[in-house]
Backbone bond lengths (Angstrom), bond angles and torsions (degrees), N, CA, C in turn:
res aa  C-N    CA-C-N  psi(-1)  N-CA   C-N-CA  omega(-1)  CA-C   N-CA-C  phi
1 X - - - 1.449 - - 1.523 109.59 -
2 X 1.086 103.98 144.98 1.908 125.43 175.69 1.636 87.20 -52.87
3 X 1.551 108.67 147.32 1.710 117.02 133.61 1.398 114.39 -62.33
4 X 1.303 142.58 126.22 1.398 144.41 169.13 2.067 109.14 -100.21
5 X 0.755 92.94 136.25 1.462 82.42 171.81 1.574 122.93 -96.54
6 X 1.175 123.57 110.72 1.440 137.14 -164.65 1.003 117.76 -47.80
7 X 1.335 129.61 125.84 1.657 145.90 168.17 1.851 96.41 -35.32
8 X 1.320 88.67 127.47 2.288 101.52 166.04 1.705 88.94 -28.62
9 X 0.927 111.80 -85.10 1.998 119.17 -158.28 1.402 93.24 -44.26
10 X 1.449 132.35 -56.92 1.432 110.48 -169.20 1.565 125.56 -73.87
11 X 1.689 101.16 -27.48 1.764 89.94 154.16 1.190 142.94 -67.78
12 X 1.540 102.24 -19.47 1.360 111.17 171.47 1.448 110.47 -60.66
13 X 1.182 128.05 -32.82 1.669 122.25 176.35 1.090 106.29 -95.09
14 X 1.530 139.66 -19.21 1.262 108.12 140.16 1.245 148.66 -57.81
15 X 1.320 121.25 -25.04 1.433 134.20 175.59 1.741 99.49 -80.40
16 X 1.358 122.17 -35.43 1.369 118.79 161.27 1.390 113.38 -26.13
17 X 1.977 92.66 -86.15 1.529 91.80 175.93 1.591 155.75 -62.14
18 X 1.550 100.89 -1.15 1.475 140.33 -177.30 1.746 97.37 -79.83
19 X 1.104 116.94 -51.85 1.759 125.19 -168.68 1.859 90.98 -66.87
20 X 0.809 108.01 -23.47 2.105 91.14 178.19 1.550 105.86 -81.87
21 X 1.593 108.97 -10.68 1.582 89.06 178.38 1.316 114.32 -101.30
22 X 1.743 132.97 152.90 1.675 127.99 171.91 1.926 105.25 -29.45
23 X 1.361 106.38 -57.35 1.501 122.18 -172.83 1.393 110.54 -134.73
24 X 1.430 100.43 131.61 1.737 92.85 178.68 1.205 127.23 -68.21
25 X 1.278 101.04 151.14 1.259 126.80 176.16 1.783 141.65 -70.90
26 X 1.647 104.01 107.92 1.353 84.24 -166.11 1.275 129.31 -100.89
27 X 1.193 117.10 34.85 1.341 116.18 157.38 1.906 111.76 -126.24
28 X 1.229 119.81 111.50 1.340 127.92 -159.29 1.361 104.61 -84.67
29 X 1.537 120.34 126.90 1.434 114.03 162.44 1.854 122.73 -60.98
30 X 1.170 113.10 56.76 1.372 105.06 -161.94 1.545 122.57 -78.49
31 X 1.640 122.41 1.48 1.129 125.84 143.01 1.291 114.09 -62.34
32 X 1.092 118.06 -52.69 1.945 120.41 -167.62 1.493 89.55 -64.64
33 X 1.074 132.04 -65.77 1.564 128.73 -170.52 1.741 109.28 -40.66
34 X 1.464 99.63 -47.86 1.864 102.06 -165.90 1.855 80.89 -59.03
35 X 1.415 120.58 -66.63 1.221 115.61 -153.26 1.952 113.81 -34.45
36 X 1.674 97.77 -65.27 1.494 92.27 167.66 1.660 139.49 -59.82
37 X 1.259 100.72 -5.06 1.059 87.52 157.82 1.686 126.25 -108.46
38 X 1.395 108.93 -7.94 1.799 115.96 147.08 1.659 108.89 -56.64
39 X 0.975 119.93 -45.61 1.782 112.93 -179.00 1.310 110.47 -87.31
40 X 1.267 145.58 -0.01 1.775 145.05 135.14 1.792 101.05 -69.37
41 X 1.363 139.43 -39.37 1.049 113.94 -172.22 1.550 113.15 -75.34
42 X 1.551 107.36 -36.17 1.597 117.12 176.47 1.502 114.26 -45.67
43 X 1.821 102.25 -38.68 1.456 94.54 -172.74 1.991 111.82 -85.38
44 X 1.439 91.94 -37.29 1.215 91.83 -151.42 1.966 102.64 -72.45
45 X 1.290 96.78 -32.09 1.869 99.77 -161.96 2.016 90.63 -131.71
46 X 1.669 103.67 38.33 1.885 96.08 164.38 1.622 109.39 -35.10
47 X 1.981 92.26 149.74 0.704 121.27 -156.10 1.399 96.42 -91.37
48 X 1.876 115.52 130.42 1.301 100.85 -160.18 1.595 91.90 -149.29
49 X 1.570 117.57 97.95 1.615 131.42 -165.51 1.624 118.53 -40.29
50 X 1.622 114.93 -33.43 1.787 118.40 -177.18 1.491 104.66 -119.98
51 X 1.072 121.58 169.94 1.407 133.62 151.11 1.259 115.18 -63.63
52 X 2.098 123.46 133.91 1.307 125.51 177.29 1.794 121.89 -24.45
53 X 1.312 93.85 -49.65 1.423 116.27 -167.69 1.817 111.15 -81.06
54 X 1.607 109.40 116.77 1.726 79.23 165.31 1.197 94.43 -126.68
55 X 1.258 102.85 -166.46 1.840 114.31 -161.90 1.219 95.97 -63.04
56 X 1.528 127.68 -40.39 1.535 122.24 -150.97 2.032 99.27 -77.21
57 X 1.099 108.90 -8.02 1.747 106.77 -173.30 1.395 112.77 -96.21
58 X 1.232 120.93 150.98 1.406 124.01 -134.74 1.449 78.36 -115.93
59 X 1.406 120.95 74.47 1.430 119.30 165.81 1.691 129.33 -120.12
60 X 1.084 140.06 88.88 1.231 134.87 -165.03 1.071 111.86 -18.62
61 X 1.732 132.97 149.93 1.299 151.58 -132.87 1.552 84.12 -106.60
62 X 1.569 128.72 -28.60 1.469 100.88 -166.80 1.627 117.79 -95.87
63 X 1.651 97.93 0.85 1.485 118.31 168.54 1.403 108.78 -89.12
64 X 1.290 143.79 -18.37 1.395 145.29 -163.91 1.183 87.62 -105.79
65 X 1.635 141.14 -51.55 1.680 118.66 176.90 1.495 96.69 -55.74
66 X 1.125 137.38 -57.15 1.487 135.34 -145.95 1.741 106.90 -64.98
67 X 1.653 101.61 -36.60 1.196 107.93 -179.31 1.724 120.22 -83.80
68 X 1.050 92.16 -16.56 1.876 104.99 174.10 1.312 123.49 -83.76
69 X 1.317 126.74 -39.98 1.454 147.09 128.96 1.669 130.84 -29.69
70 X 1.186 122.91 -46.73 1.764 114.82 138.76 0.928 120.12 -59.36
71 X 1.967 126.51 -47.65 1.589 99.55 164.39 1.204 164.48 31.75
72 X 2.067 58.60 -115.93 1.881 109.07 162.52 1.776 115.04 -47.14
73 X 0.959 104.19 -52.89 1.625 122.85 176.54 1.667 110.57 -40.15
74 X 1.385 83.42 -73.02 1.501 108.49 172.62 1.379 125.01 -19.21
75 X 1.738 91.91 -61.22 1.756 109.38 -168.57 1.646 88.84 -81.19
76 X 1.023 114.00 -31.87 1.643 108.26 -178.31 1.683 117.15 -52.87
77 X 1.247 108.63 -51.21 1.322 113.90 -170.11 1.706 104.67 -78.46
78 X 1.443 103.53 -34.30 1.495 94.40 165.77 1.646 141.13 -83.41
79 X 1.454 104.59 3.75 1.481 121.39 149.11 1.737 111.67 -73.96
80 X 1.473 114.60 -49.98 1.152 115.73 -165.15 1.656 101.22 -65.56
81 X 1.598 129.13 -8.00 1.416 117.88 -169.87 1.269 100.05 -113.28
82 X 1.447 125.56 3.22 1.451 146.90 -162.26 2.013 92.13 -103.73
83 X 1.032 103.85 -61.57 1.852 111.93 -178.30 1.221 85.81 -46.43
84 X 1.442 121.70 -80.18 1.373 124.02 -147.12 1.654 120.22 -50.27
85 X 1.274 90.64 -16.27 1.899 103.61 -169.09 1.601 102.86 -102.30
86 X 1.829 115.81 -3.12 1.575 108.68 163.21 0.925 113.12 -125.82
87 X 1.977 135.54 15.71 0.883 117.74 107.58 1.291 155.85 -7.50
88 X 1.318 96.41 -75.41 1.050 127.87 171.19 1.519 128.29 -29.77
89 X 1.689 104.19 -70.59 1.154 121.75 177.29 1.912 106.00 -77.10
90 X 0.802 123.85 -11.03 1.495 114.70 167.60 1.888 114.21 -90.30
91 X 1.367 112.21 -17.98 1.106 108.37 155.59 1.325 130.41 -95.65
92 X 1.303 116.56 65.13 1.484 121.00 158.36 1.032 142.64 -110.82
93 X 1.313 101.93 62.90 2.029 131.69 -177.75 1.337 95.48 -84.09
């Protein structure tokens, strides 16, 4: 496999996990890393198929944008911790 040079977000958790050692480390657990950070996204931003709100619930329209829009967020940030963790595991040169 090629060296690839790592996306900003995925060096950033490498250099994360690099700062706990005296000197970094050059061979990266970057399966174990993708994994924990798949089991912080599971917990923190679960994976959750619709928006709170559906049409059939009798919730005012300015609570169903508000509530569809964290979501949105939601699933956002938990794709963005999802990339970083298959990254990850495809870079292990």
């Amino acid at each position: 496999m090629t060296n690839r040079t790592p996306s900003p977000a995925a060096q950033a958790v490498l250099d994360a996990y690099n700062a706990g050692f005296i000197r970094p480390v050059a061979v990266h657990h970057k399966p174990r890393i993708a994994a924990a950070l798949r089991a912080a996204a599971d917990q923190v931003v679960p994976e959750q198929a619709e928006p709170p709100c559906g049409e059939s619930e009798p919730w005012p329209q300015s609570y169903q944008l508000m509530a569809d829009s964290k979501w949105e967020q939601r699933q956002k940030t938990r794709a963005e911790l999802l990339a970083i963790a298959a990254e990850l595991e495809g870079g292990n040169d």
